[in-house]
N, C-alpha and C positions, 0 to 999 in steps of 0.2 A: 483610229489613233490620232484624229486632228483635234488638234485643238488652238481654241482661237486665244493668241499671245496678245496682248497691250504692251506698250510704252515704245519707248525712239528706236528700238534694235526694232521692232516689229513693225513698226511702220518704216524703216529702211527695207527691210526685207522686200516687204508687199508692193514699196515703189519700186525698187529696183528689180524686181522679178517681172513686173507689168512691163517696165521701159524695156528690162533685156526681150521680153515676147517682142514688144512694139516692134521695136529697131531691128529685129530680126526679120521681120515682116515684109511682104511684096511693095505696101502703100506707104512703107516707112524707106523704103529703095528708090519706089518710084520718087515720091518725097523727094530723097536727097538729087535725083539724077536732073529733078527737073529745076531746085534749087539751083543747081551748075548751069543749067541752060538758060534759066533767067541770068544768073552772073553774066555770064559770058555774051546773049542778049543787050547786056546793058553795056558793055565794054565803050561800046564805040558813042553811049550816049556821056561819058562819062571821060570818052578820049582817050580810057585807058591807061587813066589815072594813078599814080601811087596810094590814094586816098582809096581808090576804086579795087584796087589792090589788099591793100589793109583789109578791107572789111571784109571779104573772106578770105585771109589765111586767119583772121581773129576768130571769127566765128567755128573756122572750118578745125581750130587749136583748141577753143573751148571744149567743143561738141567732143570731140578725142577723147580731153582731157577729161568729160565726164564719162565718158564711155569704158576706158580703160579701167574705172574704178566699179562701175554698172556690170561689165562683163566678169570682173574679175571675182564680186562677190557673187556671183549666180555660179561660174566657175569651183570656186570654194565649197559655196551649199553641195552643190552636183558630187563633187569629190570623194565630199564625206560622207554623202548618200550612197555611193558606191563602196566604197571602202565599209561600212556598216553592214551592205549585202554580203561583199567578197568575206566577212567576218562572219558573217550568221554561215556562211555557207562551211567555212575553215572548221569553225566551230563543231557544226552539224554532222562531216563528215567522216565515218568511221577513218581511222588509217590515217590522215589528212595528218599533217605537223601543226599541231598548237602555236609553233613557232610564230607562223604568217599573219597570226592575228596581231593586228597594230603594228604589221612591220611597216608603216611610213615613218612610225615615231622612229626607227632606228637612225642612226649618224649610217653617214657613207660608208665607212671606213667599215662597220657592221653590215650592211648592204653588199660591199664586196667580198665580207666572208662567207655570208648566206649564199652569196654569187657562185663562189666558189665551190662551198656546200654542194651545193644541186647542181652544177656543173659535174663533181664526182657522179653524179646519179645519171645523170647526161649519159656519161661515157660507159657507167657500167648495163644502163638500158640499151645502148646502142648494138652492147654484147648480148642482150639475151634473146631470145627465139621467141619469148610472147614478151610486149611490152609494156601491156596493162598486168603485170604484176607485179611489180614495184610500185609502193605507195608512198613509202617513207627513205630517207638515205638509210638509218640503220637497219631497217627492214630489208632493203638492198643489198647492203651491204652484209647482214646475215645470210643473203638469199648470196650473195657472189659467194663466200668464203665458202659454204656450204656446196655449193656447185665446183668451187675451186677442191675441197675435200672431196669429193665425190668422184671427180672425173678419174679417178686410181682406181674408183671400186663401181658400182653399176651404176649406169647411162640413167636409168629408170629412177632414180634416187634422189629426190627433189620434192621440198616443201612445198605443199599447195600452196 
């Protein structure tokens, strides 16, 4: 399912996917650690200068400053690559709530209803005797009422 993209969203991608491997890398570590030891190195030929100063918080502010942006888009891609499986999977799964597909699109305020939602299911799982059969809250929630109906009449009396 690869396929090769052209134009500037595509060539950001393929830099910043390379730079985020690179910079995560042992020789990209080493790199910077031995950068700090030439700095530091040079301290005393330099007297330990404000000039001598300057030039790595600038450098060591740059590099940040592209980084935060390099991470963050690798970050993004990664996210939504996940969220696209957690979705095939939502999807795929008998029982599963439809709901969870593209719950990131939801506002908070919907996040902590859903919260709440399944929290119910939480508490009424915590009551049952096998805990993988609850799949869904209303399915749950049939399956408690039902057990709550039942406990007057036989023990044995309960939905697969």
């Amino acid at each position: 399912m690869t396929r090769k993209q052209h134009g500037f969203g595509a060539a950001c991608e393929r830099i910043s996917g390379r730079a985020t491997s690179w910079t995560g890398s042992t020789p990209a570590l080493l790199g910077a650690v031995g950068m700090l030891l030439v700095w530091l190195a040079s301290g005393p030929a330099f007297h330990f200068s404000d000039t001598w100063q300057l030039v790595m918080n600038t450098i060591t502010s740059i590099v940040t400053f592209i980084m935060v942006f390099l991470i963050q888009r690798t970050q993004n891609k990664d996210s939504l690559a996940v969220q696209l499986k957690l979705n095939e999977l939502v999807a795929a799964v008998q029982g599963a709530s439809n709901r969870l597909i593209d719950v990131e699109e939801l506002s908070e305020d919907e996040l902590k209803v859903l919260h709440r939602y399944y929290q119910r299911l939480t508490d009424m799982s915590k009551k049952d005797e096998d805990l993988g059969k609850s799949h869904s809250v209303e399915e749950a929630q049939e399956r408690h009422n039902f057990k709550r109906s039942a406990a007057g009449k036989s023990p044995r009396a309960r939905p697969s």
